[in-house]
VMD Tcl script that draws the C-alpha trace (Angstrom):
set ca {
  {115.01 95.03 70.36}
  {111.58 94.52 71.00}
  {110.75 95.80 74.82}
  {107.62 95.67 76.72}
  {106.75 97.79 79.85}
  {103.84 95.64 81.66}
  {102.03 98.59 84.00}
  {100.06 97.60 86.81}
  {98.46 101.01 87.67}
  {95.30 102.26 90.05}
  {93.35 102.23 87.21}
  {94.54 99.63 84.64}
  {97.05 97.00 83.82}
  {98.77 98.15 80.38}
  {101.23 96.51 78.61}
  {103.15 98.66 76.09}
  {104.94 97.10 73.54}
  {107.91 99.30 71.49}
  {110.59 98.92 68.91}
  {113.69 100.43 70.78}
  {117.79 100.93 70.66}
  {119.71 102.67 72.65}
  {120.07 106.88 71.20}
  {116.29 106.27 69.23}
  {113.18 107.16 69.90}
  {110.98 104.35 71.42}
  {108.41 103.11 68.25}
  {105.31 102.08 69.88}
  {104.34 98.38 68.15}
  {101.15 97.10 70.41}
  {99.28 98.45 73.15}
  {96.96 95.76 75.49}
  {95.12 97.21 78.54}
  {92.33 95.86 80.66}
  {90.62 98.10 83.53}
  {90.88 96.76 87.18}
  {90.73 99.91 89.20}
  {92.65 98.29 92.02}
  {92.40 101.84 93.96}
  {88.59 100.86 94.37}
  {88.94 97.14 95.28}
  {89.72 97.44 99.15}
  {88.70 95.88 102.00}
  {88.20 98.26 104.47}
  {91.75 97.63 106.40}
  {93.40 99.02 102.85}
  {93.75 95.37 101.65}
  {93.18 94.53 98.03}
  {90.50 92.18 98.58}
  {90.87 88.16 97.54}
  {88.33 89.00 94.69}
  {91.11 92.07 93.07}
  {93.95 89.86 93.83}
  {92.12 87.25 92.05}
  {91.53 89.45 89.15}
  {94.98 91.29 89.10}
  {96.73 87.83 89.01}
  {94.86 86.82 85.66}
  {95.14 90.44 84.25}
  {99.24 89.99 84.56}
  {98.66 86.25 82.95}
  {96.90 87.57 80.16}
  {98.97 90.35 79.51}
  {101.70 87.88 79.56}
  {100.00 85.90 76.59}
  {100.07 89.11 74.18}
  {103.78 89.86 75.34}
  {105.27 86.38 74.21}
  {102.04 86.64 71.16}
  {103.78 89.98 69.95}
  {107.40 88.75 70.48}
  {108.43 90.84 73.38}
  {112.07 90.06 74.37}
  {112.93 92.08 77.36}
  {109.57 93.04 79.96}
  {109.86 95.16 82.44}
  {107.00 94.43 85.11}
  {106.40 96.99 87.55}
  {103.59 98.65 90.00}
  {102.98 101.70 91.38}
  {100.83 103.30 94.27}
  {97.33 100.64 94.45}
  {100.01 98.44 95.10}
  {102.12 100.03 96.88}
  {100.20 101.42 99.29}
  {97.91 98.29 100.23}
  {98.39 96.79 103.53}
  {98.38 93.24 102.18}
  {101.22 94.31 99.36}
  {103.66 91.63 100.51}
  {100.90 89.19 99.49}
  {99.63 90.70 96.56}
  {103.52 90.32 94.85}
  {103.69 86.76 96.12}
  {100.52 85.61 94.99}
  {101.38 87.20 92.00}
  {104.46 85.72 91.05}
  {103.44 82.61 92.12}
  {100.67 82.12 89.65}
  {102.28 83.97 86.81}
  {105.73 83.99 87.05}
  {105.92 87.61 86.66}
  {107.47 89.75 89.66}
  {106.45 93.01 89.74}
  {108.86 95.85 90.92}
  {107.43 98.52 92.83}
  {107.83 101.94 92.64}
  {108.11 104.03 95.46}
  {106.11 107.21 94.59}
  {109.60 109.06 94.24}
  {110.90 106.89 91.56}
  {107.79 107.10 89.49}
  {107.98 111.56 89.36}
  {112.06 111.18 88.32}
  {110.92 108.64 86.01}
  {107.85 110.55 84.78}
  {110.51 113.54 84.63}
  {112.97 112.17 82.41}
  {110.29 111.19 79.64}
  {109.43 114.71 79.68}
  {112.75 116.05 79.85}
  {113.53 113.44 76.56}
  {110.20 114.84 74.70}
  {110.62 118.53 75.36}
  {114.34 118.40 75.49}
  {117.13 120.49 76.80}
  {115.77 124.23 75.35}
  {112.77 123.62 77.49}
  {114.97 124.78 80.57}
  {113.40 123.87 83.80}
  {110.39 121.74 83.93}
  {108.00 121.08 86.42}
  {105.99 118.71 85.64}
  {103.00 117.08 87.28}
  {101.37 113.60 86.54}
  {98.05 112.61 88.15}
  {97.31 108.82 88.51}
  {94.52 106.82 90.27}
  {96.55 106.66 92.97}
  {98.77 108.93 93.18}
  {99.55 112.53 92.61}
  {103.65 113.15 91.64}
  {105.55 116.52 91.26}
  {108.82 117.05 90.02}
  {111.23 120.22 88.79}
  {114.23 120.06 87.22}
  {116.92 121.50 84.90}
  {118.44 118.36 84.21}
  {117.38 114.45 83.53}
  {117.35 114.25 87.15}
  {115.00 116.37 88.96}
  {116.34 118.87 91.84}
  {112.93 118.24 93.57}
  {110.38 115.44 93.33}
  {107.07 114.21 95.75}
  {104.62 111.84 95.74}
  {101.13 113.04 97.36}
  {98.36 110.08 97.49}
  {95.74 112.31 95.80}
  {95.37 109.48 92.71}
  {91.68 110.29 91.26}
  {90.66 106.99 91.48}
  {91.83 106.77 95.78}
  {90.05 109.82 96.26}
  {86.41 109.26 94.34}
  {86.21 106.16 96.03}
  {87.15 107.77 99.53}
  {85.65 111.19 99.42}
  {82.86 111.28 96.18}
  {80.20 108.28 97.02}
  {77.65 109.98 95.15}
  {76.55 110.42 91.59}
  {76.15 113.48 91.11}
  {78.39 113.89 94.37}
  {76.95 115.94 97.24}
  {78.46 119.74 97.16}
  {79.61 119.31 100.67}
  {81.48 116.04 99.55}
  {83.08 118.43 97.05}
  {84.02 121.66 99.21}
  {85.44 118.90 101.67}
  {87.57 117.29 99.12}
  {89.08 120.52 97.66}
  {89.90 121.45 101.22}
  {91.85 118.29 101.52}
  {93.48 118.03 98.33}
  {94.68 122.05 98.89}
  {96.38 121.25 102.20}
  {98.06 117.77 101.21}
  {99.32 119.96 98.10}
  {100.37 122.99 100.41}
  {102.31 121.05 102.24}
  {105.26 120.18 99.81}
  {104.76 123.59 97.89}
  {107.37 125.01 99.63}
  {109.93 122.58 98.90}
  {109.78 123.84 95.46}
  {109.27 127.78 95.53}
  {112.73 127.82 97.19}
  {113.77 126.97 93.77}
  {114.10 128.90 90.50}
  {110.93 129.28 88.79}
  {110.03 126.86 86.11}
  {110.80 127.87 82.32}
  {108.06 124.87 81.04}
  {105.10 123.44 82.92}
  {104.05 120.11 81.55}
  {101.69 117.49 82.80}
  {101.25 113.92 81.79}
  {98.25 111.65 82.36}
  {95.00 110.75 81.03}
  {93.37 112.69 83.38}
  {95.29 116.03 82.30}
  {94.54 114.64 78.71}
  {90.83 114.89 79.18}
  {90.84 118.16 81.19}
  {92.70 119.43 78.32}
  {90.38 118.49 75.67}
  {87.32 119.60 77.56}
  {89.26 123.07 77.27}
  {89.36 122.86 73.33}
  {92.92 121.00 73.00}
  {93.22 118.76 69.85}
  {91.75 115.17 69.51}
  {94.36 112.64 70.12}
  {94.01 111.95 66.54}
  {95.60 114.39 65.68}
  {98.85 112.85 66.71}
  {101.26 113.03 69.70}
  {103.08 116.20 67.86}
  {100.23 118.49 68.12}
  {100.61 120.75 70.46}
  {97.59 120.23 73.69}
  {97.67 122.94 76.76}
  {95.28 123.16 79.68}
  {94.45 126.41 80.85}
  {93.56 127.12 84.23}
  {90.92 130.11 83.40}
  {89.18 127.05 81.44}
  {89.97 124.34 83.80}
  {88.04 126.47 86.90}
  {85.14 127.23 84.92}
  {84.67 123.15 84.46}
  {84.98 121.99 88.01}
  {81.45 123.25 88.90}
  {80.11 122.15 85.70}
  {81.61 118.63 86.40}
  {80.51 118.83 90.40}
  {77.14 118.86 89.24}
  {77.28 116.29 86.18}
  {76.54 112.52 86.88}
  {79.11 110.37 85.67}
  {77.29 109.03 82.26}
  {76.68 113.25 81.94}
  {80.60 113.24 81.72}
  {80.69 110.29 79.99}
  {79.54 112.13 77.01}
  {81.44 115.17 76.87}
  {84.50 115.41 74.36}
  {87.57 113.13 75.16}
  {86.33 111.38 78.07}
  {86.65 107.89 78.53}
  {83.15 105.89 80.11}
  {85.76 104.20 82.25}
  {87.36 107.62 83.49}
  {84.45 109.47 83.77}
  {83.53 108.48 87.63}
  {87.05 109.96 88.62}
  {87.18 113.23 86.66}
  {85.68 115.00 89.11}
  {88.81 114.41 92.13}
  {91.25 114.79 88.85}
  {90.05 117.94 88.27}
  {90.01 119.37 91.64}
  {93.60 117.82 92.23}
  {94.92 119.83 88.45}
  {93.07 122.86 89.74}
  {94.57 122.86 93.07}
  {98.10 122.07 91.74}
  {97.97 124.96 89.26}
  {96.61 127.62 91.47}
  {99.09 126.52 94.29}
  {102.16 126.70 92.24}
  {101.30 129.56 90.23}
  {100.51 128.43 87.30}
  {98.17 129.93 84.69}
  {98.90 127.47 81.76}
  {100.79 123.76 81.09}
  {101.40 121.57 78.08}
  {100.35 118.13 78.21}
  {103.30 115.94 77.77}
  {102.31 112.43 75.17}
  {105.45 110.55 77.26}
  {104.79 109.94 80.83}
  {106.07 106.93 83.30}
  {105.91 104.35 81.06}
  {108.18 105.78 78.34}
  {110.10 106.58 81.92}
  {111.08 103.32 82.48}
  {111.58 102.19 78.74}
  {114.50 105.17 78.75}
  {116.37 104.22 81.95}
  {116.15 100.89 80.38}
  {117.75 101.65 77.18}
  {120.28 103.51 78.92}
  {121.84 100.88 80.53}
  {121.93 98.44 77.16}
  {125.37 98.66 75.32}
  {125.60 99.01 71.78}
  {124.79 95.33 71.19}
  {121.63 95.61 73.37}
  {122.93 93.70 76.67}
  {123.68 95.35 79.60}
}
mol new
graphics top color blue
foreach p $ca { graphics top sphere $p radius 0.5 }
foreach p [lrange $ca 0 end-1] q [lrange $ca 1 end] { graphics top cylinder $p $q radius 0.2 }
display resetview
């Protein structure tokens, strides 16, 4: 069957259109996103303001368009922490509905790291042992270890690189005390749920998902993504440290033009890169593999696990 995962993130809206049955490996068939950076469009009670609500409502309606356009049968509509998070959320869902017929489920911040976890438990498999894994969003920051599909462990920390350049980076190139302030933060919020997972077994795998991991990576000398999804990409954190100041001091059109990074992501490197740097030193570790699956292909698995062999549920 033809499934499509519609994505309304911090950053962007993405649909994500795949070939799929249940016991195959998802076939990606279309790909449609449009950037709204939701994380950036609040008022200042934490309300996504009438102009982003405006703007996410015809994003979703578009979206829509190339879903019935590309013969989607089954779309799963869901949200995650720019969402979830804002104070007028309630609103946001009905308003959305209401003018697109779409109703968006959302994710608490737990549900996307054991989703995120199971994509990367399906991509590295079962020899991979225990995983941690760590995915860094606009919003949202989420952890999770494991030895099975199901993680033993999982958090949600709101240290998204898009919530915190708009919170804690106004400037371009951002003020070094802006900086020393923001590692401070992002070190403690981290510190906090380390403990949780030390009690456990150390991890046999680190992995990390995300287009900001991604682009750390490839600043580090990991493979173009045109090489394909089966090339192996790791992110080093000897490399990653000796970028942060580099990036600290770069405006964002500087970073704009350095290998892998997107114009659009280039603002929020900065926070992304203090958040990997922090979650690598704090949990020990020296190197990761960037995972190509991530909460998307999450939610297209638990999907296909309910179907039965005819494709119902």
């Amino acid at each position: 069957m033809r499934l499509g995962v519609l994505d309304v993130g911090s950053n962007t809206v993405h649909l994500l259109v795949v070939d799929a049955h249940r016991g195959a490996r998802p076939l990606p068939a279309y790909s449609h996103k449009a950037e709204l950076r939701l994380a950036e469009l609040l008022d200042e009670d934490g309300s996504i303001s009438p102009a982003g609500v405006g703007k996410l409502a015809a994003t979703v309606r578009e979206a829509m368009v190339v879903a019935e356009d590309k013969g989607v049968e089954d779309l799963l509509p869901f949200a995650t922490s720019a969402v979830r998070d804002a104070a007028n959320a309630d609103h946001v869902l009905e308003r959305v509905a209401a003018e697109t017929g779409v109703e968006l489920k959302v994710l608490s911040g737990e549900d996307e790291a054991r989703l995120t976890f199971l994509a990367a438990r399906r991509w590295f498999g079962w020899s991979a042992g225990r995983l941690l894994v760590l995915d860094i969003g606009g919003g949202s920051l989420e952890i999770a270890y494991g030895i099975d599909e199901q993680p033993d462990a999982a958090a949600s920390l709101p240290l998204g690189a898009g919530r915190l350049t708009a919170s804690w980076l106004p400037g371009d190139p951002p003020d070094p005390a802006d900086v020393r302030a923001l590692r401070r933060h992002v070190r403690h919020e981290i510190a906090r749920v380390v403990g949780g997972f030390s009690r456990l077994s150390a991890p046999d795998h680190v992995v990390a998902t995300s287009k900001t991991f991604k682009q750390l990576a490839r600043l580090g000398g990991a493979p173009r993504s045109a090489e394909g999804p089966y090339t192996q990409r790791e992110l080093v954190r000897a490399s990653l440290e000796e970028w942060v100041p580099k990036l600290a001091a770069m405006p964002a059109a500087e970073r704009a033009a350095l290998p892998g990074v997107s114009e659009g992501r280039a603002g929020q490197l900065l926070a992304g890169a203090l958040v990997a740097e922090g979650a690598m030193d704090l949990f020990g570790v020296e190197r990761l593999e960037i995972c190509p699956w991530a909460l998307r292909e999450g939610v297209i698995l638990r999907r296909l696990d309910t179907l039965s062999g005819n494709g119902t549920p």
